[in-house]
N, C-alpha and C positions, 0 to 999 in steps of 0.2 A: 504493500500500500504506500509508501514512503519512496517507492524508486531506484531499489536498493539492484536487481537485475541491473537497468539504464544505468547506474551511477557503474558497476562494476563495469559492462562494454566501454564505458568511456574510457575508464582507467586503462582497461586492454590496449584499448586502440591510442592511449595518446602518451602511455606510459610503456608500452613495452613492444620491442622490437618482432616481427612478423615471427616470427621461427618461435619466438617466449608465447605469444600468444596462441600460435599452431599447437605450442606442447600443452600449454593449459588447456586447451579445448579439448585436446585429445584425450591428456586426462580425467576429463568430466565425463567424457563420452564412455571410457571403458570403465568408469568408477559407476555408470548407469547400469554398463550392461553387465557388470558382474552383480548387481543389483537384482537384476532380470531373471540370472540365471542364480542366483542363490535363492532368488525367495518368488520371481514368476512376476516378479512386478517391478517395474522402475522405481527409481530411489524416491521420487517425491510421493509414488501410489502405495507407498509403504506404510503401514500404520507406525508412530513414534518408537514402539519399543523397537521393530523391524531394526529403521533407520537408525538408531543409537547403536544394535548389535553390527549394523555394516560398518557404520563408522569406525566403532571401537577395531575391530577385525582387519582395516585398513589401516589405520593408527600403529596396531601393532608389531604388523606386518613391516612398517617403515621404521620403526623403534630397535625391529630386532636386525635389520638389513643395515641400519645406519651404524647400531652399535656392532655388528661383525668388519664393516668394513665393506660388505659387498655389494657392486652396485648393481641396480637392478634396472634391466629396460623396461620401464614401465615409467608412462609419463608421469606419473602421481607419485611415486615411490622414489 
C-alpha cells in the first residue's frame, strides 16, 4: 500500500548496474520457484507459517555455505 515494490524497481534501476540487477531478479525468481516446488504454491500464495519455514531454510542454507567457505551458484546464496 505504501509503494514499497515501485520504491524497490527504482532502487534497481538507478542504483545498480544491469548484470546486479539481472542477478537479483534471478534470485527472486528461483527463491519463487523453489517455493512452488517445496510447498505447490508461490512464495506470496503461501500461508505465513509456509513463508517463514522457506525463509528460514534459505537463511540457513547461506549461513552454512558462507561459514564453510563455499560458494554457491545460486543467485540468492
Amino acid at each position: 500500500d505504501v509503494g514499497v515494490p515501485g520504491f524497490i524497481d527504482v532502487m534497481l534501476k538507478d542504483c545498480y548496474k544491469k548484470e546486479d540487477q539481472d542477478r537479483f531478479l534471478s534470485g527472486l525468481s528461483e527463491f519463487d520457484n523453489e517455493a512452488k516446488t517445496a510447498f505447490g504454491h508461490t512464495f506470496l500464495d503461501l500461508d505465513p507459517a509456509r513463508q517463514a519455514e522457506h525463509v528460514k531454510k534459505i537463511h540457513d542454507a547461506a549461513i552454512a555455505a558462507a561459514q564453510s567457505g563455499e560458494v554457491k551458484d545460486r543467485p540468492f546464496i
